[in-house]
C-alpha positions as CSV (number, residue, x, y, z in Angstrom):
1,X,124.8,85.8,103.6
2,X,127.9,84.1,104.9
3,X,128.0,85.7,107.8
4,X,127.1,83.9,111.2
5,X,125.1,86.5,112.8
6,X,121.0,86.4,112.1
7,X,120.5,90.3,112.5
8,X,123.1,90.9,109.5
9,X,121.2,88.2,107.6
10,X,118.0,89.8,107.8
11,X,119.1,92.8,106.7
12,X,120.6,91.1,103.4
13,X,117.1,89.8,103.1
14,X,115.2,93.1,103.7
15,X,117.7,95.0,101.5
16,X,117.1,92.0,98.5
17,X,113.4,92.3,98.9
18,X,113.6,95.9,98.6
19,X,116.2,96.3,95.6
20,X,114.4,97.3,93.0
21,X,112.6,100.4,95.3
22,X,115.8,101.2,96.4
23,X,117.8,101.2,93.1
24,X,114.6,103.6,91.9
25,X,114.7,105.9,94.3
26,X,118.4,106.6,94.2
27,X,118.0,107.1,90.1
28,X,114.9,109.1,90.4
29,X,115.0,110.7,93.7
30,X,111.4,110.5,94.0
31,X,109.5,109.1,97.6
32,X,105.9,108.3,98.6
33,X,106.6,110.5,101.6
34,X,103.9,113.3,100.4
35,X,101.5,110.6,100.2
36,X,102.3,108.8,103.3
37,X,102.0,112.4,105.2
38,X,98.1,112.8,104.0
39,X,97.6,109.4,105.0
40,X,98.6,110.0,108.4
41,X,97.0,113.0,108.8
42,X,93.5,111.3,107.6
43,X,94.0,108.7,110.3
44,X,94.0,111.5,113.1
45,X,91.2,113.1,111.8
46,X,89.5,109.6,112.3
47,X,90.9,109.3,115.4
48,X,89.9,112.5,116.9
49,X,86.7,112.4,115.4
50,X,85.3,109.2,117.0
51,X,83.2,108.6,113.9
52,X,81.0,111.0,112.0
53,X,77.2,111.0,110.7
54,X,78.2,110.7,107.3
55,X,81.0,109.9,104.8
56,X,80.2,114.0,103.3
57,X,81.3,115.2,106.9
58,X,84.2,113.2,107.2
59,X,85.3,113.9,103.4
60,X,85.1,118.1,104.4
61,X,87.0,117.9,107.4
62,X,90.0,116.1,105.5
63,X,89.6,118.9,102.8
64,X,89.5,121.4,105.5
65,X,92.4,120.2,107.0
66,X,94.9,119.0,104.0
67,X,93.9,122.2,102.1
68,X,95.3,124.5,105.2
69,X,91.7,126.3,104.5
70,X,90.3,128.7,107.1
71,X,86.9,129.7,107.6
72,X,87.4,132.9,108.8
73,X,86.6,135.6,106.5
74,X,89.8,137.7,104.7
């Protein structure tokens, strides 16, 4: 924090504030990144879907597509 330069300061800050996630993560080894992935791929669905009638549509689709399931017929 001694340092004169405001982009190295912020990144003292940001690596203060996030401590505590950090020091967990290198003990554990364990992310949110699986989580993170669904929600991103929930928000495309959205996206693409430009709304739907109703919330049980909307709910099938994400099954549909974060399950990998095909309708096709083995």
């Amino acid at each position: 924090m001694r340092s004169r330069l405001e982009p190295v300061k912020k990144g003292v800050k940001m690596l203060r504030r996030h401590e505590e996630g950090l020091l967990n993560f290198s003990q554990h080894r364990i992310s949110n990144a699986c989580a993170e992935g669904f929600n991103s791929a929930i928000q495309l669905i959205k996206a693409n879907a430009r709304g739907f009638r109703n919330f049980t549509n909307y709910r099938a689709r994400i099954l549909f597509h974060c399950g990998k399931l095909d309708l096709a017929m083995a």
